[in-house]
C-alpha positions as CSV (number, residue, x, y, z in Angstrom):
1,X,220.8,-16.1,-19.9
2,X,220.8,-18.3,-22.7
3,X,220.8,-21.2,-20.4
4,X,217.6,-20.2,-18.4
5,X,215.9,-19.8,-21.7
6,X,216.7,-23.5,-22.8
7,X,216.3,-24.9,-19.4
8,X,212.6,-23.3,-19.2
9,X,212.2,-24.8,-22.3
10,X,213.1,-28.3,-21.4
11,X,210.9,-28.4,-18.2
12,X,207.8,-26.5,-19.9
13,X,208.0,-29.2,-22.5
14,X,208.2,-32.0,-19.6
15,X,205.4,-30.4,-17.7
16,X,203.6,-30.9,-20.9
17,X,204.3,-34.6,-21.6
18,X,203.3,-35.2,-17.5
19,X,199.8,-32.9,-18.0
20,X,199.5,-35.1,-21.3
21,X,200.1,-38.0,-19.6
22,X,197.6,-37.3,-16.4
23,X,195.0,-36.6,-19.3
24,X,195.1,-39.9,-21.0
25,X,195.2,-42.2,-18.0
26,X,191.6,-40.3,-16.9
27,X,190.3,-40.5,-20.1
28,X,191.3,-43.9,-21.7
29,X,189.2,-46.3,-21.5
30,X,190.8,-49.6,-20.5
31,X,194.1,-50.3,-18.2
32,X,196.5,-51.2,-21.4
33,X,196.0,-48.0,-23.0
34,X,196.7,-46.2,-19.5
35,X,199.7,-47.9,-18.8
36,X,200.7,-47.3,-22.2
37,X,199.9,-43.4,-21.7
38,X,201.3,-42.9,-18.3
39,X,204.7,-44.7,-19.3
40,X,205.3,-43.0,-22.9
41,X,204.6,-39.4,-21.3
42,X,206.5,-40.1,-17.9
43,X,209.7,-41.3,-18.9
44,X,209.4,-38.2,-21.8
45,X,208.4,-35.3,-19.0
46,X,210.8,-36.7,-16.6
47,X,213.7,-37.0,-19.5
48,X,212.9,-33.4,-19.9
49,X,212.8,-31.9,-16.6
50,X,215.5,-33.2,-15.7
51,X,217.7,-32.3,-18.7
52,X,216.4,-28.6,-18.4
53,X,217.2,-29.1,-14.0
54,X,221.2,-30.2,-15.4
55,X,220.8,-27.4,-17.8
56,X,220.0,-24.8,-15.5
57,X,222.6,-26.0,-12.7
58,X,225.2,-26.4,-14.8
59,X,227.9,-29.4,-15.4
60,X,229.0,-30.2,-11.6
61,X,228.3,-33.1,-9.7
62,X,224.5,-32.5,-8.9
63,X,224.1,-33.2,-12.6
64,X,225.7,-36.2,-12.6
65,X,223.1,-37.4,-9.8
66,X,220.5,-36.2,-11.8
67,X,222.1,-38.1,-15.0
68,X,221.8,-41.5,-12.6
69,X,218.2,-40.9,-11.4
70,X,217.7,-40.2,-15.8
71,X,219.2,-43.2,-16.1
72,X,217.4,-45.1,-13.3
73,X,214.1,-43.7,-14.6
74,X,214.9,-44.8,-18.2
75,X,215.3,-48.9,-16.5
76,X,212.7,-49.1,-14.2
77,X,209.5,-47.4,-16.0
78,X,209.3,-49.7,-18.8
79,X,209.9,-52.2,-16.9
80,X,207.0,-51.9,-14.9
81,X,205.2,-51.1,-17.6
82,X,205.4,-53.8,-19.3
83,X,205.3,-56.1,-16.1
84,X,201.8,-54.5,-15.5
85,X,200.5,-54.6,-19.0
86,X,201.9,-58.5,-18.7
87,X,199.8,-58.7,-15.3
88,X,196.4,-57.8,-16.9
89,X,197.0,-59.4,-19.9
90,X,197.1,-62.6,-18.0
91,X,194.4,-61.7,-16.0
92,X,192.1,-61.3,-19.0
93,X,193.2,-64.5,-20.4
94,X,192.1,-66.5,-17.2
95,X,189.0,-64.4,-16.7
96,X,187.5,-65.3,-20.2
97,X,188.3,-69.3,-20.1
């Protein structure tokens, strides 16, 4: 019981990070502050979904392929993040020579 409670917890809090997320890549202005939107909140809703998915399964080995795919998403989203953000930074800087 207790376990369903905190797991609920964990993914409403991660749905809220993703609808946070969707809401600032429509709404900001420019493609830096996007990226920078869509990478905080995804790698924070997904952290939390999946926590509250381990949580609600219990410790067996599903969990520990949901603890690699945390871990995968930890690498690889601010990585492209930051390769994108590097993309239209050098973009901009040979546009305006």
């Amino acid at each position: 019981m207790l376990a369903n409670i905190i797991g609920s917890i964990f993914l409403f809090g991660g749905l809220f990070f993703f609808l946070v997320g969707t809401i600032g890549i429509l709404r900001f202005p420019d493609v830096l502050t996007r990226v920078h939107s869509a990478a905080k909140c995804d790698t924070l809703g997904a952290f939390l979904c999946l926590i509250g998915l381990i949580i609600f399964n219990g410790f067996n080995i599903l969990s520990l392929k949901l603890l690699l795919v945390l871990v995968f998403i930890w690498v690889t989203n601010p990585t492209a993040t930051h390769l994108i953000g590097k993309a239209e930074y050098f973009k901009n800087k040979l546009l305006n020579k």
